[in-house]
C-alpha positions as a printed Julia matrix, in Angstrom:
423×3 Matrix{Float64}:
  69.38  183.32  175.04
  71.26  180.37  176.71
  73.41  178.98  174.78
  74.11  174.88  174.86
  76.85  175.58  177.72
  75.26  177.77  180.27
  71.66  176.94  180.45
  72.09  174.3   183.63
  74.35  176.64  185.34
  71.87  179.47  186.53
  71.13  179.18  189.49
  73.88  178.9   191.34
  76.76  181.12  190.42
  78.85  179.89  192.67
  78.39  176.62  191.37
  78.49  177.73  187.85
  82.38  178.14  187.48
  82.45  174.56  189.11
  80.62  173.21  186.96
  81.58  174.71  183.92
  85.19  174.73  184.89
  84.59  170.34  185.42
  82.92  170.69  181.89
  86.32  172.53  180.42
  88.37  169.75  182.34
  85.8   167.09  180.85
  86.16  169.14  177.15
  89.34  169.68  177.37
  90.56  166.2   178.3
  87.99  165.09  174.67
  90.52  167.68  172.74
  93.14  166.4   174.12
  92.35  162.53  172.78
  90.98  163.65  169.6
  94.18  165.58  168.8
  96.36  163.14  169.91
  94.69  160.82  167.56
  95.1   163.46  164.9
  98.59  162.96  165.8
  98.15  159.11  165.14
  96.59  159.46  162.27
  99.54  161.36  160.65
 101.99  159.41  162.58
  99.78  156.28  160.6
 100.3   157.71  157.33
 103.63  158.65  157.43
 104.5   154.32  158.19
 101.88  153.7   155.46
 103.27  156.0   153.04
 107.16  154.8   153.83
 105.3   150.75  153.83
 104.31  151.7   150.58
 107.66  153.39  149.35
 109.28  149.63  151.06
 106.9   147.44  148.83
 107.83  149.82  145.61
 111.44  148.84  146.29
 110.55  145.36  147.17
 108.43  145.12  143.89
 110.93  147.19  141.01
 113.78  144.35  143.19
 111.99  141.48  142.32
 111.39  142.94  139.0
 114.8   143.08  138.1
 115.56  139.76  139.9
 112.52  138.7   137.56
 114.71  139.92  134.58
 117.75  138.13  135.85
 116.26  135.27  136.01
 114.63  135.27  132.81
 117.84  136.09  131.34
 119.7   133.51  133.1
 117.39  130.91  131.7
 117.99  132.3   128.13
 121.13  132.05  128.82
 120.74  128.54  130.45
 118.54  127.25  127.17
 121.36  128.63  124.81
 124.2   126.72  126.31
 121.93  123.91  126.44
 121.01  124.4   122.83
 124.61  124.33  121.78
 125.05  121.39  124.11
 122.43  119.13  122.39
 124.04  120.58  118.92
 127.2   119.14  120.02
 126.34  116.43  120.94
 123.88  115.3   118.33
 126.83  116.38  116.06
 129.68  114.09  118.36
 127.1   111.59  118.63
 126.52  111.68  114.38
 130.47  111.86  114.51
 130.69  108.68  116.55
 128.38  106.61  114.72
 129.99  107.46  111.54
 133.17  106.89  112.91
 131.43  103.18  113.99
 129.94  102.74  110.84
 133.3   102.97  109.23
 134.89  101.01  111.24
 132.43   98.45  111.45
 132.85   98.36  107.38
 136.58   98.12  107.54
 135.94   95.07  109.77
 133.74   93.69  107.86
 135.61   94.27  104.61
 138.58   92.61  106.35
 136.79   89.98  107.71
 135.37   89.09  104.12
 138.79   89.87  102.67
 140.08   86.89  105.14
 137.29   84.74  104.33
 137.55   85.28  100.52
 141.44   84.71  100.76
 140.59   81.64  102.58
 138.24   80.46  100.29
 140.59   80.76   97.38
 143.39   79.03   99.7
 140.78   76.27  100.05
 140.1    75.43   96.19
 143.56   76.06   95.02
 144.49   73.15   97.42
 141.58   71.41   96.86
 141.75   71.14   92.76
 143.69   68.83   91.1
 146.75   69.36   88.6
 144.46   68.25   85.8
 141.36   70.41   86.14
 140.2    73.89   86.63
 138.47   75.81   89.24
 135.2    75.54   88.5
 135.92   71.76   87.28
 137.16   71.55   91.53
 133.81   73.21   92.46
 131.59   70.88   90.51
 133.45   67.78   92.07
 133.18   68.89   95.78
 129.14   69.32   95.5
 129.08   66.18   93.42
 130.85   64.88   96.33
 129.0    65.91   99.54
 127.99   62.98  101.16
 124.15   62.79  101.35
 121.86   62.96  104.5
 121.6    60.31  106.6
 119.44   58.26  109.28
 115.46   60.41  109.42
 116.44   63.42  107.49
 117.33   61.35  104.31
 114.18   59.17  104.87
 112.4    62.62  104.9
 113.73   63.66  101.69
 113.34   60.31   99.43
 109.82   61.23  100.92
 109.74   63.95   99.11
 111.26   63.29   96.19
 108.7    60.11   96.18
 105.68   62.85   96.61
 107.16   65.32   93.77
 107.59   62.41   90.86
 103.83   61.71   92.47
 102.88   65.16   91.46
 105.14   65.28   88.08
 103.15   62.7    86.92
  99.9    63.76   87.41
 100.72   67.25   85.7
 102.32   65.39   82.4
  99.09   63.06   82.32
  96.54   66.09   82.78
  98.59   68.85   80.86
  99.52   70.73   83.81
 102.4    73.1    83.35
 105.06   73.32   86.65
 109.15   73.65   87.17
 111.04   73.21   89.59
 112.49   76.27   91.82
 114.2    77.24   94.59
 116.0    74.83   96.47
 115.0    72.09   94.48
 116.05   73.89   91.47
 119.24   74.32   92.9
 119.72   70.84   94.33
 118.84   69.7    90.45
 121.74   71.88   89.18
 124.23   71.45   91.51
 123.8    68.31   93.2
 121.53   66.43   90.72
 119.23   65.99   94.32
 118.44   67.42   97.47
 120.95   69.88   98.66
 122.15   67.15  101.8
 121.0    69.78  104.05
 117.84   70.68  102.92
 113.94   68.64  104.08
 111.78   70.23  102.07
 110.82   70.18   97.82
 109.34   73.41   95.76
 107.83   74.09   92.69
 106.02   76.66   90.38
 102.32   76.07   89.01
 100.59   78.64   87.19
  97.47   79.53   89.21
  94.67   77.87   86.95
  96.4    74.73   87.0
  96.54   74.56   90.4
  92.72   75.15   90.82
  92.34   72.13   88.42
  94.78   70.35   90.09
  92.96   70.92   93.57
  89.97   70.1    91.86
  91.23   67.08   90.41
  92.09   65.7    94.21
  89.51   66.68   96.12
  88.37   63.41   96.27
  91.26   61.75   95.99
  92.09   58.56   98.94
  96.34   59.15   99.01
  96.72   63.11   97.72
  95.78   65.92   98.43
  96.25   69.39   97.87
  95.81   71.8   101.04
  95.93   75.67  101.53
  96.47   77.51  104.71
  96.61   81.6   104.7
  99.45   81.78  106.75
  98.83   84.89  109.47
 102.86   85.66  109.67
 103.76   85.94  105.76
  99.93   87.33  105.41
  99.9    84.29  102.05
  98.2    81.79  101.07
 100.51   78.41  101.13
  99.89   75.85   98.99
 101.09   72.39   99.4
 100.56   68.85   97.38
 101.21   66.39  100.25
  99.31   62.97  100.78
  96.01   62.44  102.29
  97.34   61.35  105.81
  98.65   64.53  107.25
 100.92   62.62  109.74
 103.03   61.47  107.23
 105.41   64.98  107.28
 106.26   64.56  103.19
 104.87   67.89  101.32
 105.8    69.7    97.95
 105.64   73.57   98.39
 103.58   74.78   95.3
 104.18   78.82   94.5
 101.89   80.72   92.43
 102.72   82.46   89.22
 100.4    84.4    86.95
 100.79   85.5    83.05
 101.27   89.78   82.87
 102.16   91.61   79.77
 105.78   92.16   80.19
 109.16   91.91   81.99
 109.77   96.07   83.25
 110.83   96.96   86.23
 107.66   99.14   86.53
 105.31   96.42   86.64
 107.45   94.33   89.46
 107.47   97.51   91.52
 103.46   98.03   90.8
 103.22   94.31   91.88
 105.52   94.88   95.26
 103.63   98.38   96.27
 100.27   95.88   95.85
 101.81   92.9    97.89
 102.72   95.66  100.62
  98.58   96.89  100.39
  97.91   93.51  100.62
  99.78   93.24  104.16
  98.32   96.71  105.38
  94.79   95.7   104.91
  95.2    92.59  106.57
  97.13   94.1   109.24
  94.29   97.35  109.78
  91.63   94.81  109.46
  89.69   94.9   112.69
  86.91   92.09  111.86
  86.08   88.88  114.22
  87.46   86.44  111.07
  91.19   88.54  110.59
  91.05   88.75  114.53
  90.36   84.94  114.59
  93.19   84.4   112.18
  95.77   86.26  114.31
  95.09   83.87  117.18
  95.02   81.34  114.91
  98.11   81.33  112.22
  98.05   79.07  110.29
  94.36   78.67  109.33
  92.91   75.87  106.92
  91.01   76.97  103.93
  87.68   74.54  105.27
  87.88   76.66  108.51
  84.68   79.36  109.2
  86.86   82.29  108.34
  88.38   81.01  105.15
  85.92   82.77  102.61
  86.26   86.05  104.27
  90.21   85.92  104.44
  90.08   84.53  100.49
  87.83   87.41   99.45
  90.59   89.68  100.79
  93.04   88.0    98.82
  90.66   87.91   95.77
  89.86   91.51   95.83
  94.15   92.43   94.76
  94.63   89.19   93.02
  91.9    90.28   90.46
  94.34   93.39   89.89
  96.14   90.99   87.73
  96.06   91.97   84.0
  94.91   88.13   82.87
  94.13   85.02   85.79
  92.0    82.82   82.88
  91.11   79.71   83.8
  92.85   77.91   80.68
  96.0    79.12   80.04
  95.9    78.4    76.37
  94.36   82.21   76.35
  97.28   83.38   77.73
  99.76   82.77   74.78
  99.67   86.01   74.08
 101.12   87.22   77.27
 105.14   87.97   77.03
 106.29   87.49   80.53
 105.03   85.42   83.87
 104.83   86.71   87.47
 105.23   85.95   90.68
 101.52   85.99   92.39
 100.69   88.41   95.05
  99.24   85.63   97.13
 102.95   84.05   98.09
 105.13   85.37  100.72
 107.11   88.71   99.98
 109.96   88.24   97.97
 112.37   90.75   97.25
 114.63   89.77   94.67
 112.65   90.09   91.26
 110.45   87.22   90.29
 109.3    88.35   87.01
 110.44   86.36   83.86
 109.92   86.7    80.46
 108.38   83.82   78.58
 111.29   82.78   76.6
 113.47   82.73   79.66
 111.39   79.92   81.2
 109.41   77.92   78.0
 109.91   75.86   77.23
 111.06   74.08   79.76
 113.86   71.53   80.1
 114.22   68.15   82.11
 117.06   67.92   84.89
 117.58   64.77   86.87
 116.53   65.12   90.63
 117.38   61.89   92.58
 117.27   59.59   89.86
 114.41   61.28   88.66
 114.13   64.07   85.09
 111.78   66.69   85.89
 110.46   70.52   84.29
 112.82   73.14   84.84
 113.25   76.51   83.53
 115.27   76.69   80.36
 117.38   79.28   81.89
 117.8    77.2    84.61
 121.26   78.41   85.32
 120.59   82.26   85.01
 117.59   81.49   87.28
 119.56   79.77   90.34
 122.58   82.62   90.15
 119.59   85.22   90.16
 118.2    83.9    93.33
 121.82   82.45   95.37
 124.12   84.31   93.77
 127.59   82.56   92.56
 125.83   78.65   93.41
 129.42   77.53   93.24
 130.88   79.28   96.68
 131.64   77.5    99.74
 127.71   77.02  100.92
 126.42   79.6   103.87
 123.44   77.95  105.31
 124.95   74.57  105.9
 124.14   74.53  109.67
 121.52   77.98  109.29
 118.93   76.55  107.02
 115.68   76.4   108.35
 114.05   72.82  109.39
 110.34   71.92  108.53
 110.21   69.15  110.54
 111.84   68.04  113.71
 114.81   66.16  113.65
 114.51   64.51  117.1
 110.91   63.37  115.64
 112.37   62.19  112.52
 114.83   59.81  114.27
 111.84   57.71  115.85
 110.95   54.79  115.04
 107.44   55.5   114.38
 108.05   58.35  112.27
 110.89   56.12  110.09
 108.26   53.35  109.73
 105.48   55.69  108.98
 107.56   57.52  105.89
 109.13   54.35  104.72
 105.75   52.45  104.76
 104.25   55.99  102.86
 107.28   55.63  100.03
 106.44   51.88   99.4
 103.13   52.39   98.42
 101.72   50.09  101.29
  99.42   53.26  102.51
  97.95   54.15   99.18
  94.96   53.19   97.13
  94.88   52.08   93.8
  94.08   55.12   92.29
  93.84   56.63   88.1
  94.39   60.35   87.76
């Protein structure tokens, strides 16, 4: 049988080792590629296999560089931990070290002004009285305001015997306080520096009293919640708002007694007070921070006083007549004033009943611990004064020096702009 490489060579033998020695040459030139590609292959490997030996070395390298670096940065976060240590421990160091020497300056510079102070009345008093007889004759002495400012205040003192007298005539209770109080006791006036007058009504007499003057041609009295001390301020001042003369009136309520638990109950409510007008996200509280001071006839008002309402009712008594309140042991300041930090809680025999000190010219209510009261608010009233060019002006100066503005107060304290009226 032919096989696959003889059948086309038959007939020729001649031809036959031609051809089958060119098909040899042909197959053995195929062998001879195949093989050397066998070679390649190996040869192919052999890179491959010492590629992948390369990449092993490359890989366990950048392992261990991996490792360095990892340990370098613990190493770098340590140092930087005890860096921050130090210096959050130099920089407590430093600020204590400021601290005290900030108090040693201070202490020094109080010592210096103390020493000074004592230099001052020793030379100041004379060979026949004491200390505190000096001290009473240099406030006596202080020269009073002049020019607008003291037109301003005989305003005001005009405006408060106003207001005295319609409390005597309709049984309203009030006393002077704060500055007033203190001009009564120390200077038998206005403190020369001061504009402004202030006293204390308990809050149902001051609802009568508003309800007395609604009506009323030459008085009034007006409340505006005040955005920035988050209070309601109360003022008797007359009918024609122009005229700058106004008596501050704070609000006190009756409470059962004098501890220092119920004035810090009262402060933690006064500080509620501020957060929920402060969180309060409606159009009227929104209106009123735009707005400051905002007048009790505005749109808002009855929303804003319901705020106020809702903690004032936390009171333990607000009764309309405060006859029904003799039972009560000690009076309060209201949660509707300002903040206040120094306590403003009195028992009942500390301010009743009340005595009469002369303001410019004038005898009006004061508490009858009058003196206790002042040194619980100032301090020693007797020391060199600290707010003689720091206290706070209500009104302009430059506007109280025109001649408008003199005319307009002077015509307001001589009764030419005011109506007959009967209280």
């Amino acid at each position: 049988m032919d096989s696959p490489y003889t059948r086309n060579f038959k007939h020729d033998a001649g031809g036959e080792i031609t051809i089958r020695g060119q098909y040899m040459k042909n197959y053995m030139a195929i062998a001879k590629r195949a093989y050397r590609h066998i070679l390649m292959i190996s040869e192919l490997q052999e890179k491959l296999s010492a590629q992948d030996r390369k990449i092993q070395e490359l890989t366990e390298s950048l392992a261990k560089m991996k490792d360095c670096i990892d340990s370098m940065k613990d190493g770098i976060k340590s140092e930087l931990g005890h860096l921050n240590s130090d210096m959050h421990d130099n920089r407590n160091i430093l600020n204590q070290k400021i601290d005290e020497k900030s108090s040693v300056i201070l202490g020094e510079f109080a010592l210096l002004e103390k020493q000074s102070e004592i230099r001052f009345w020793q030379n100041y008093k004379k060979s026949d009285e004491n200390e505190f007889e000096a001290r009473q004759r240099f406030f006596n002495s202080l020269p009073k305001a002049t020019g607008g400012l003291r037109l301003l205040q005989q305003g005001n003192a005009y405006l408060l015997k106003k207001l005295s007298e319609i409390c005597d005539k309709n049984g309203f209770t009030y006393w002077l306080q704060s500055g007033t109080l203190l001009g009564a006791v120390r200077h038998k006036g206005f403190v020369p520096w001061d504009d402004d007058t202030d006293c204390a009504m308990f809050r149902a007499d001051i609802e009568k009293l508003r309800y007395l003057l609604k009506d009323n041609p030459d008085f009034q009295v007006t409340l505006i919640y005040d955005w920035w001390a988050k209070s309601r301020q109360i003022r008797f001042r007359p009918r024609d708002i122009s005229i700058p003369c106004f008596v501050d009136i704070y609000i006190y309520d009756w409470c059962e007694n004098n501890s220092d638990e119920y004035w810090i109950n009262q402060k933690c409510k006064r500080e509620e007070i501020i957060r929920t007008i402060e969180n309060d996200s409606s159009k009227e509280v929104s209106f009123w921070r735009e707005h400051p001071y905002l007048d009790d006839k505005s749109e808002q008002a009855p929303y804003i006083e319901s705020m106020f309402q809702k903690f004032i009712g936390l009171n333990e008594r607000n009764e309309f007549d405060n006859k029904q309140n003799i039972s009560q042991k000690a009076v309060c300041w209201g949660l509707d004033n300002f903040s206040v930090n120094w306590k403003r809680l009195f028992d009942k025999d500390f301010l009743f009943p009340t005595v009469l000190l002369e303001y410019e010219g004038e005898k009006y209510s004061a508490p009858k611990e009058f003196l206790a009261y002042v040194n619980r608010q100032y301090g020693n009233i007797w020391e060199l004064p600290h707010d003689l060019i720091s206290h706070f002006h209500h009104v302009s100066h430059e506007e109280l020096e025109t001649e408008s503005m003199k005319q307009k107060i002077s015509s307001f304290i001589s009764g030419e702009t005011l109506c007959p009226q009967h209280f």
